[in-house]
N, C-alpha and C positions, 0 to 999 in steps of 0.2 A: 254381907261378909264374903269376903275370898275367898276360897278352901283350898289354902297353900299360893306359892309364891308363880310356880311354872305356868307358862303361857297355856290357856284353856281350860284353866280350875273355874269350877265353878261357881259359881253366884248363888248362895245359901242363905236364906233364912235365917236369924237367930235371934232372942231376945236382946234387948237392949243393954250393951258392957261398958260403953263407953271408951272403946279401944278404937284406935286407928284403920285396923281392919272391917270397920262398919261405916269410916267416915270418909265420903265424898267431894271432890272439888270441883262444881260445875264449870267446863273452860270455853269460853267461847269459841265458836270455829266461825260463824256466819251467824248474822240478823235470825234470834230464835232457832235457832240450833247448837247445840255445846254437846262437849265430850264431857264424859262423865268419870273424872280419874280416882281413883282407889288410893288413900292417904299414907297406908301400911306400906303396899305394896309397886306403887306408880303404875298399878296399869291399868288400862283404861276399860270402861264397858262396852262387851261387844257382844252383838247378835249374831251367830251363827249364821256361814252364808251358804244354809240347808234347808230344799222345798219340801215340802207335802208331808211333816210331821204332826200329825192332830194333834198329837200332845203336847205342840210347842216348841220352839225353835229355843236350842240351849245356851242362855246368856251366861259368860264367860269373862273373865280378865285376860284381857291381850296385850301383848307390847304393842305401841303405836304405829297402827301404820298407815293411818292416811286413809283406810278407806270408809266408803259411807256404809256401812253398818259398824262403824265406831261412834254414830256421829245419831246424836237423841232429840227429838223435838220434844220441848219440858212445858205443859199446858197446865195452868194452876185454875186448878178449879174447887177452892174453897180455901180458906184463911191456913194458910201452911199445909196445902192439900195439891199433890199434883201427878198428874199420869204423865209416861215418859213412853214418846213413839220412836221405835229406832227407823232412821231415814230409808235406810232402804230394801228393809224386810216389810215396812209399813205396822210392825206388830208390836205391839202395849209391854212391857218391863208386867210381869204377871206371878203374884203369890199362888201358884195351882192351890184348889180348893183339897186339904188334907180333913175336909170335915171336923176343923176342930178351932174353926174360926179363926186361923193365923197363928195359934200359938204355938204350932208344934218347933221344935228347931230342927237343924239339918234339914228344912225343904228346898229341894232343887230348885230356884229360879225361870223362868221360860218368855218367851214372848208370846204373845197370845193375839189372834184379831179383838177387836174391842170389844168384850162385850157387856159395857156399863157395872161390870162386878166390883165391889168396894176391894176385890184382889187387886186391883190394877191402880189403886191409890194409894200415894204414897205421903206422909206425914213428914215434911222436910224439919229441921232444928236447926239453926248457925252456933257453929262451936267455935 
């Protein structure tokens, strides 16, 4: 979910509404790589182009602008199951572990290096 309309609101956490603001359209850019555009609000998912935060590189809705950290490699690794690497941070779409097993809402979004955590899988649905 977007957390508002202006460019670099964050990418939040929240349980399942069924609103627009939770729903995604993967767009192709190139062979296994797509943009990931936000249905509410038209803009697109982007990874922060900011080094050496342990805590995670802060994934944001941006207006489009063409560059490769808007731009997501989407690897399905189980029956509607998939991690999403942004091209040019190299780091994982990442639920931070709130210790309460994904359920809390309002959790900040981040990129993360990979580290096999079920954070970093995502449960796709087609609406």
């Amino acid at each position: 979910m977007i957390e508002g309309n202006p460019d670099g609101a964050h990418l939040q956490a929240y349980g399942l509404n069924r609103q627009t603001n939770q729903m995604w359209k993967f767009e192709a850019a190139s062979p296994g790589v797509c943009r990931l555009r936000n249905r509410w609000s038209g803009k697109v998912m982007d990874n922060a182009l900011v080094e050496g935060n342990p805590k995670g590189s802060k994934v944001h809705g941006f207006r489009l602008n063409n560059q490769t950290n808007q731009l997501w490699v989407v690897e399905q690794v189980g029956p509607n199951a998939f991690r999403s690497q942004n091209l040019y941070t190299r780091k994982y779409l990442t639920h931070p572990d709130t210790g309460d097993d994904g359920k809390k809402d309002e959790v900040k979004l981040a990129g993360y290096r990979m580290n096999g955590a079920k954070s970093q899988v995502w449960i796709l649905k087609k609406v």
